[in-house]
DRENKOL-48501 format. One record per atom (N, C-alpha, C): residue number from 0; residue in one letter; z, x, y. Coordinates in nm, 4 decimals, always signed. Each point is the difference from the previous one (the first is absolute). Example, Ala and Ser with C-alpha at 12.3 -4.5 7.8 and 13.67 -1.06 7.14 Angstrom:
<nodes>
i; aa; w; u; v
0; a; +0.7800; +1.3190; -0.5690
0; a; +0.0000; -0.0890; +0.1190
0; a; +0.0000; +0.0900; +0.1200
1; s; -0.0720; -0.0350; +0.1050
1; s; +0.0060; +0.0820; +0.1190
1; s; +0.0730; -0.0770; +0.1090
</nodes>
This chain:
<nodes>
i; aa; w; u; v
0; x; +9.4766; -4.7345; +1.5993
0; x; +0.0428; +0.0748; -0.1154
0; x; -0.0475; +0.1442; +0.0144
1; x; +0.0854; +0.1060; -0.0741
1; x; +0.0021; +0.1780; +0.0520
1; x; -0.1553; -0.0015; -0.0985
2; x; -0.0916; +0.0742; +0.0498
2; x; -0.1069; +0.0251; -0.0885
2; x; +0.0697; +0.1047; -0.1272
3; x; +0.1505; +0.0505; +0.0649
3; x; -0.0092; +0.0724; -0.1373
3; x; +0.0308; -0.0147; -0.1078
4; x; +0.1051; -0.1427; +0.0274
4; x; -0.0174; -0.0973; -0.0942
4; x; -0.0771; -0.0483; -0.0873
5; x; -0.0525; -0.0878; +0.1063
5; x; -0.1600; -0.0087; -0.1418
5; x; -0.0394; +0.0856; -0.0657
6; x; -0.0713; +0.1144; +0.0863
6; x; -0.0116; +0.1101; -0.1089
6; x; +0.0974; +0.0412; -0.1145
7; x; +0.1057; +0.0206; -0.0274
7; x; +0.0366; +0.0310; -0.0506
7; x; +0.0528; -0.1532; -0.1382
8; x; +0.0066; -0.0855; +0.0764
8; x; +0.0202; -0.1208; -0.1187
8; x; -0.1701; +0.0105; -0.1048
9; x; -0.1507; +0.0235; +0.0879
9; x; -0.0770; +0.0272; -0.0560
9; x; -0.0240; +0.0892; -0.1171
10; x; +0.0729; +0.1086; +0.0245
10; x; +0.0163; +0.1383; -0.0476
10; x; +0.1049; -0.0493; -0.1374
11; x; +0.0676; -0.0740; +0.0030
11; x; +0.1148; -0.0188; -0.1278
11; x; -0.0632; -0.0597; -0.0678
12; x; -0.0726; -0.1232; +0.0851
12; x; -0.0682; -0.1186; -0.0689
12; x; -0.1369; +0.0798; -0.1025
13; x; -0.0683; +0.0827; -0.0021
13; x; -0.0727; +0.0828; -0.0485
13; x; +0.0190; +0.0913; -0.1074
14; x; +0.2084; +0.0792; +0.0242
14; x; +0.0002; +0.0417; -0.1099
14; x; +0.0216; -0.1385; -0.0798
15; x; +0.0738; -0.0823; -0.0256
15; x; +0.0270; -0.1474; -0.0982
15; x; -0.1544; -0.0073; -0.0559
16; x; -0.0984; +0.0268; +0.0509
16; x; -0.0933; -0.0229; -0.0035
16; x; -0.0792; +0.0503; -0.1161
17; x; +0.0350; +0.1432; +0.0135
17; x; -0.0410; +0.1150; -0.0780
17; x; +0.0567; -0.0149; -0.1239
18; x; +0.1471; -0.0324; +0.0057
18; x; +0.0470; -0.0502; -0.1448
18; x; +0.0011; -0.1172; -0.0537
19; x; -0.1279; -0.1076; +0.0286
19; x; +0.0007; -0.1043; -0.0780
19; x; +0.0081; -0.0002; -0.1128
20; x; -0.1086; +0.1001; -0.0494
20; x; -0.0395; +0.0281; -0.1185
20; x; +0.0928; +0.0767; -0.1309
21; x; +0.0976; +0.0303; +0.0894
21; x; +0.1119; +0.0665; -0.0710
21; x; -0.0066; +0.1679; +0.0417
22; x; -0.1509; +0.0527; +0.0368
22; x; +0.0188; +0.1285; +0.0083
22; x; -0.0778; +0.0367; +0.1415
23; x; +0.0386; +0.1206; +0.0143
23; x; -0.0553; +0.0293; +0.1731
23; x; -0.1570; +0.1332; -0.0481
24; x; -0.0769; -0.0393; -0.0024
24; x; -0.1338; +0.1063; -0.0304
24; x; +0.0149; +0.1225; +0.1143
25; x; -0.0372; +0.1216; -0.0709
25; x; -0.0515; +0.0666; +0.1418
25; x; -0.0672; -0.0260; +0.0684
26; x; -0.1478; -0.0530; +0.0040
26; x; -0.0827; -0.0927; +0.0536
26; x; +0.0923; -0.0739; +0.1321
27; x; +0.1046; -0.0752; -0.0677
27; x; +0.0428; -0.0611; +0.1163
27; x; +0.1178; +0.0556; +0.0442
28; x; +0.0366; +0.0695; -0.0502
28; x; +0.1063; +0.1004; +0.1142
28; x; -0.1129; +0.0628; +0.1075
29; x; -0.0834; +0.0686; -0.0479
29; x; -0.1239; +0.0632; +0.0735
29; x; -0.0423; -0.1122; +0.1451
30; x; -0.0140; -0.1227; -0.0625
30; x; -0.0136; -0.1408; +0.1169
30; x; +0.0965; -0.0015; +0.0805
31; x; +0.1089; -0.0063; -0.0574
31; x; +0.1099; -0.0348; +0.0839
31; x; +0.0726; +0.1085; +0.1160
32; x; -0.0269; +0.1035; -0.0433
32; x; -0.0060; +0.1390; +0.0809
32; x; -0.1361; -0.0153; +0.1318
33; x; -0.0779; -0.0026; -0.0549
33; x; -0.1129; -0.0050; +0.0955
33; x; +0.0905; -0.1416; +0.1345
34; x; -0.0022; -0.0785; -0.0823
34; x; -0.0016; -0.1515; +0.0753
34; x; +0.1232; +0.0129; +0.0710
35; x; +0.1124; +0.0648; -0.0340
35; x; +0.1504; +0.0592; +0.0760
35; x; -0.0536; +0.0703; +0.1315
36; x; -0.1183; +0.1233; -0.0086
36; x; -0.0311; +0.0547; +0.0979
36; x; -0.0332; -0.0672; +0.1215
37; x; -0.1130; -0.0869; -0.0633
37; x; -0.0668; -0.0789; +0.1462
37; x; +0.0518; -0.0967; +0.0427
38; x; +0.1225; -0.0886; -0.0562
38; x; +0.0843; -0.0828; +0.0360
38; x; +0.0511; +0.0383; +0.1308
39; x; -0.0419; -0.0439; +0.1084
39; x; +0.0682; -0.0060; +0.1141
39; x; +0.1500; -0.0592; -0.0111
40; x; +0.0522; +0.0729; +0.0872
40; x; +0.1202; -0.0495; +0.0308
40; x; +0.1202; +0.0125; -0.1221
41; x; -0.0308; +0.0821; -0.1079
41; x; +0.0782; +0.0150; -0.1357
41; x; +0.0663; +0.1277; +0.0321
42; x; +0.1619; -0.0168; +0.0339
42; x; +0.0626; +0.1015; +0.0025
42; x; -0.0063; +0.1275; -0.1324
43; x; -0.0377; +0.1343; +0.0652
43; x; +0.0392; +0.0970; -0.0868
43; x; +0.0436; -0.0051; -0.1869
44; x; +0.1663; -0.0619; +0.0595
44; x; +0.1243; -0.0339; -0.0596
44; x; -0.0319; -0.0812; -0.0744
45; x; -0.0941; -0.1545; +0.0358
45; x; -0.0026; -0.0882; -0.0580
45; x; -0.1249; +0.0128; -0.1353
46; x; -0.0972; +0.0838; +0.0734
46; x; -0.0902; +0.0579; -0.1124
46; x; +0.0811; +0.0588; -0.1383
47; x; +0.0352; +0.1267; +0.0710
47; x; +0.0899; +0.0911; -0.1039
47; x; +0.0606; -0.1232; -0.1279
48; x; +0.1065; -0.0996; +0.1156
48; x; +0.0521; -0.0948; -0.1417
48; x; -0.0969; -0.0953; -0.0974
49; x; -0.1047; -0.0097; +0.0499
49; x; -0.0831; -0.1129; -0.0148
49; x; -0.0326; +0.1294; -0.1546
50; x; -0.0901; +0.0974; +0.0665
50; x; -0.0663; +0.0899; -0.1142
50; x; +0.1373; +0.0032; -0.1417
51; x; +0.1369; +0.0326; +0.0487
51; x; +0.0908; +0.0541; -0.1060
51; x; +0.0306; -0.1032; -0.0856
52; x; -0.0281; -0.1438; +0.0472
52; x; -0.0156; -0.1587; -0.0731
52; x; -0.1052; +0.0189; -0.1241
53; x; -0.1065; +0.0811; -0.0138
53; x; -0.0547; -0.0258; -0.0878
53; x; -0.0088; +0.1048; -0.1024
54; x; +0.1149; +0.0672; -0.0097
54; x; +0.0269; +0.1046; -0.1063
54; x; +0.1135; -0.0695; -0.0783
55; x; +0.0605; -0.1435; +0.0064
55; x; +0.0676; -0.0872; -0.0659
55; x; -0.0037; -0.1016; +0.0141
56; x; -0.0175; -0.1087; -0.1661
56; x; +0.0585; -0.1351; +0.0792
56; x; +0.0477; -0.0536; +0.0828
57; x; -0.0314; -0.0439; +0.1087
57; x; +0.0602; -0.0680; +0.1303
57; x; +0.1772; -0.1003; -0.0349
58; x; +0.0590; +0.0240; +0.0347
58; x; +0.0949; -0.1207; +0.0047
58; x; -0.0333; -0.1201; +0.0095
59; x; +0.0330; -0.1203; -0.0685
59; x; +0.0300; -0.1309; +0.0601
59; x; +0.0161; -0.0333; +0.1197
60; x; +0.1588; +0.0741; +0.0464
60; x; +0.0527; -0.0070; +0.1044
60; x; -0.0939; +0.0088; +0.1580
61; x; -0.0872; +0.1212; -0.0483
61; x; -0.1271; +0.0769; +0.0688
61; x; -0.1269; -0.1336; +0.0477
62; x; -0.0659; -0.0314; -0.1261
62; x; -0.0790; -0.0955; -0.0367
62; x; +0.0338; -0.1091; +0.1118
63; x; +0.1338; -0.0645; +0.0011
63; x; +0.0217; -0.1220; +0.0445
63; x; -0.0198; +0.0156; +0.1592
64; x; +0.1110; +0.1301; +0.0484
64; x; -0.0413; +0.0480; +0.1479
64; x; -0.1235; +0.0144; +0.0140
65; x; -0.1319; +0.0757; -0.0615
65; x; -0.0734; +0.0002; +0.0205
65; x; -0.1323; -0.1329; +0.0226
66; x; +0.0209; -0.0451; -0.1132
66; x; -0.0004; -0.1678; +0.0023
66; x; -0.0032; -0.0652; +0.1529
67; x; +0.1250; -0.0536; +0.0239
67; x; +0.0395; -0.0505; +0.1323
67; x; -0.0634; +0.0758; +0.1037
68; x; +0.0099; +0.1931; +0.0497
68; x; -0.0629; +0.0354; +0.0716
68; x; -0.1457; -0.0307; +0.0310
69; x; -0.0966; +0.0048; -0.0964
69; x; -0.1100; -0.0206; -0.0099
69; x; -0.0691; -0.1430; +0.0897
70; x; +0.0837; -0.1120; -0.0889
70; x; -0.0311; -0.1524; +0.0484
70; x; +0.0326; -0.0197; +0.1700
71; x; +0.1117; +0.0812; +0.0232
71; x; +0.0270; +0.0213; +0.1932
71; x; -0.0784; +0.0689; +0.0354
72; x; -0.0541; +0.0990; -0.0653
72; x; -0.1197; +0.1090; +0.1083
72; x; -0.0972; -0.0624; +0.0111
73; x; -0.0287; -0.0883; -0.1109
73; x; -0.1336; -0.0700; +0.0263
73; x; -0.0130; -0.1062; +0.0599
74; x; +0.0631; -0.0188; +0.0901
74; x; -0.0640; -0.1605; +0.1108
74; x; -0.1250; -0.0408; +0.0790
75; x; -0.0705; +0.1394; -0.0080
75; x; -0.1591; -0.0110; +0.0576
75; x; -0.0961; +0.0319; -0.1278
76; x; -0.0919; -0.1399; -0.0231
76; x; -0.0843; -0.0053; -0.0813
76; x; -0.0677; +0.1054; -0.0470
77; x; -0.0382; +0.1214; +0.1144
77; x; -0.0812; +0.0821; -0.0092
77; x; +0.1264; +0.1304; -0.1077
78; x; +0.0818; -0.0388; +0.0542
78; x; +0.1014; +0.1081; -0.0924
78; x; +0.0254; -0.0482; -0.1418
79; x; -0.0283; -0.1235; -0.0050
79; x; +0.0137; -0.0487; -0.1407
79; x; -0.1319; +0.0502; -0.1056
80; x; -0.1216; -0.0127; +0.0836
80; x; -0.1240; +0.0145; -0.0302
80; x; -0.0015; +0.1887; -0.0343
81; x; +0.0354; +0.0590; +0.1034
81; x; +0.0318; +0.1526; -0.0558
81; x; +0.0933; +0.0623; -0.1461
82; x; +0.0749; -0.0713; +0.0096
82; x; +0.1007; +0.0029; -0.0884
82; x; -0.0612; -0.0291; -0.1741
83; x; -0.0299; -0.1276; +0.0138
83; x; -0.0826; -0.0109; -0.1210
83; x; -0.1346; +0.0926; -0.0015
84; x; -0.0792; +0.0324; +0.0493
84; x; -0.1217; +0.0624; +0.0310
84; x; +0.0632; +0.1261; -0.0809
85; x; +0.0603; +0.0673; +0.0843
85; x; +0.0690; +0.1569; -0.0810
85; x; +0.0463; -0.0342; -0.1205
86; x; +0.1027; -0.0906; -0.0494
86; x; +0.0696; -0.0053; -0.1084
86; x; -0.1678; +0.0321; -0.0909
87; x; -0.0683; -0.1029; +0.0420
87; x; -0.1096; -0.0158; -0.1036
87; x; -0.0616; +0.1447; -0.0170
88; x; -0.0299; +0.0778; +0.1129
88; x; -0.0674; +0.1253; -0.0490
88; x; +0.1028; +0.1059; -0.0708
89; x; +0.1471; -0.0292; +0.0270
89; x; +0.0298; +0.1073; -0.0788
89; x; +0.0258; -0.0282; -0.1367
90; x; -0.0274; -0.1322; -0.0694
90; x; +0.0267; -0.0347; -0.1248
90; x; -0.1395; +0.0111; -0.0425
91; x; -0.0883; +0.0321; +0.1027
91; x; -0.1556; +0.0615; -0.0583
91; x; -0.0210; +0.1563; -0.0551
92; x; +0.1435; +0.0770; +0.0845
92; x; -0.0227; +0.1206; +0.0042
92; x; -0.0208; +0.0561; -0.1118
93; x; +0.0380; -0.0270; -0.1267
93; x; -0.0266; +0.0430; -0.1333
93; x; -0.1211; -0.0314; -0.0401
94; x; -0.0422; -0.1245; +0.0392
94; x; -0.1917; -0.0281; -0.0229
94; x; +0.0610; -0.0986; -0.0927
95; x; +0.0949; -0.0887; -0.0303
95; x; +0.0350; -0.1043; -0.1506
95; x; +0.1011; -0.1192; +0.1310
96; x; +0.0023; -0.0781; +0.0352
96; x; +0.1130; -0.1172; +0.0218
96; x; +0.0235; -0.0991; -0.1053
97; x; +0.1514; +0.0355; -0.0837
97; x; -0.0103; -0.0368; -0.0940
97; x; +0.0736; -0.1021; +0.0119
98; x; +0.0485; -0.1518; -0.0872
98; x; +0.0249; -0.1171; +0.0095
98; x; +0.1098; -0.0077; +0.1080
99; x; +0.1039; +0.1029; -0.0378
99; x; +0.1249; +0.0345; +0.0564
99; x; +0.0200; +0.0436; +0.1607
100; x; -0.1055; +0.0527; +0.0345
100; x; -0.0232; +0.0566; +0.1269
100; x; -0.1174; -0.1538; +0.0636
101; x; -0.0608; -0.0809; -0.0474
101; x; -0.0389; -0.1097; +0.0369
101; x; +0.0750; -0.1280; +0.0201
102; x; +0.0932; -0.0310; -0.0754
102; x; +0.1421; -0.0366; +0.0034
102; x; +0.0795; +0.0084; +0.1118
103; x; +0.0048; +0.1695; -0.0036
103; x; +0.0856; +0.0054; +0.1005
103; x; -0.0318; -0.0045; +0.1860
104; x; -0.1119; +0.0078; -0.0146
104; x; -0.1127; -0.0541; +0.1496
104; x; +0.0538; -0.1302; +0.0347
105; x; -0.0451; -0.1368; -0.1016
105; x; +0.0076; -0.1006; +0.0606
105; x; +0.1253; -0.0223; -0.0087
106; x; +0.0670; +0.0649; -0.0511
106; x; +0.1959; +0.0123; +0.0266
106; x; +0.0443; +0.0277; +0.1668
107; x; -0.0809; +0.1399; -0.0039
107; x; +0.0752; +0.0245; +0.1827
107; x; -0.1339; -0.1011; +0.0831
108; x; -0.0474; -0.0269; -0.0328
108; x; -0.1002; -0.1149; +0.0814
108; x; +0.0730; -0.1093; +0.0117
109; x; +0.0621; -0.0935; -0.0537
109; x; +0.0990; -0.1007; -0.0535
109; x; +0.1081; +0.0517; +0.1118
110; x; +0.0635; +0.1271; +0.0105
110; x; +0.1330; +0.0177; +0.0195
110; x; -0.0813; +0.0073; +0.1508
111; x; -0.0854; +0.0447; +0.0837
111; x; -0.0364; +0.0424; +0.1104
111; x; -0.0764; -0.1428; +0.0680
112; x; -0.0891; -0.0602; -0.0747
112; x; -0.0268; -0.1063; +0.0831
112; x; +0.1077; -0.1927; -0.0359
113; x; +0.0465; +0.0159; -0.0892
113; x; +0.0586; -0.1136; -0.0556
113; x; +0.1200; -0.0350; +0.0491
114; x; +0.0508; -0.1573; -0.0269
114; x; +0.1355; -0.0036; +0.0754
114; x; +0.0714; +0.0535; -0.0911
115; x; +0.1416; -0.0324; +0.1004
115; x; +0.1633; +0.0461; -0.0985
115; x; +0.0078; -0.0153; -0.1129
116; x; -0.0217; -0.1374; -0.0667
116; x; -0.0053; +0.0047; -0.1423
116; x; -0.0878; +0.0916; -0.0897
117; x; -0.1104; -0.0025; +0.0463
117; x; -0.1536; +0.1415; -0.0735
117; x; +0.0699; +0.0786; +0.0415
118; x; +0.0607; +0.0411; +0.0950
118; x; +0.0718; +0.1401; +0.0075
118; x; +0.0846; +0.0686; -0.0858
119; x; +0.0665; -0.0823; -0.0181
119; x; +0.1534; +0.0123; -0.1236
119; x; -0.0234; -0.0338; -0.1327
120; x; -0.1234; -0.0566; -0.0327
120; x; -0.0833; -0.0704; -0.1338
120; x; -0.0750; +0.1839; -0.0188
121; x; -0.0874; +0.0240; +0.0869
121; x; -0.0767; +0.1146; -0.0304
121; x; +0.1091; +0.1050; -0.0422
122; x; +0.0796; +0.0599; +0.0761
122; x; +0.0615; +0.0818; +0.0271
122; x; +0.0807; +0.0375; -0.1010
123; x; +0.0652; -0.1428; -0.0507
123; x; +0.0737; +0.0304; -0.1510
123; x; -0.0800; -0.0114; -0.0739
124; x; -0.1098; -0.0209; -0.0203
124; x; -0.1147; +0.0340; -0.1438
124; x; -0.0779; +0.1735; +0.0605
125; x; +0.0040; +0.0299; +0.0864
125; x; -0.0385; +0.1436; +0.0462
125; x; +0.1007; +0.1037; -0.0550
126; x; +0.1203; -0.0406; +0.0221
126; x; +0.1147; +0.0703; -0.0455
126; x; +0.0334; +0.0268; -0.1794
127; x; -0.0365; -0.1435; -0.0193
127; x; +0.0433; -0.0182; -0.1958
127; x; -0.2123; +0.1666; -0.0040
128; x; -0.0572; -0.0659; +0.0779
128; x; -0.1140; +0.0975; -0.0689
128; x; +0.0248; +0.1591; +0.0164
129; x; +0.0385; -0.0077; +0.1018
129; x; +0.0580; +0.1683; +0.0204
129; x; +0.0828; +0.0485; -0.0819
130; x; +0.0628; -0.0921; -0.1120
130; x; +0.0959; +0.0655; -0.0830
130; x; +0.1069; +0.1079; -0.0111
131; x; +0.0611; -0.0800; +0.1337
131; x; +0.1297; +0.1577; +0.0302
131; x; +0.1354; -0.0007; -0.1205
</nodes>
């Protein structure tokens, strides 16, 4: 698999991330900027779109691709283990992880280590929470 792939399914999977809660903090735009930089292998292009994702509600449509991307990038444990690791610090970035942003952890945890069914079980309760 293209590393820039992953990176970049990482990078979507993060903004979804940012809007569990319904709103994107500067705090974590501030995270997610930083964390875009040192992301190896994250095209330019793919940053740029990733950052312009969190100046609006994400699509559904968005969500679901992103969704699916995520669960394929992650086939090595250790990428699963990164993945959650970050989600968790940037829903720290405000200094509050609130029910909604805890929720939504063991949601992409579910969708990243679980079978087909937890996949499509998480994914449509991730989606009804994102409230598009």
């Amino acid at each position: 698999m293209e590393k820039s792939f992953v990176a970049r399914a990482l990078a979507r999977g993060l903004v979804f991330a940012a809007w569990a809660d319904g709103r994107v903090t500067i705090e974590e735009r501030n995270f997610l900027q930083e964390a875009f930089d040192k992301l190896p292998h994250l095209k330019k292009e793919d940053q740029k779109a990733c950052l312009s994702m969190l100046n609006h509600k994400p699509l559904q449509s968005e969500a679901l691709v992103a969704f699916k991307e995520l669960r394929h990038a992650t086939v090595i444990e250790g990428d699963r283990i990164f993945v959650l690791d970050t989600i968790r610090e940037l829903m720290a970035a405000d200094g509050v992880t609130c029910s909604d942003e805890a929720d939504f952890i063991q949601g992409v945890d579910r969708i990243i280590n679980g079978d087909e069914e937890a996949f499509y079980a998480e994914m449509s309760r991730l989606l009804k929470q994102l409230s598009f």
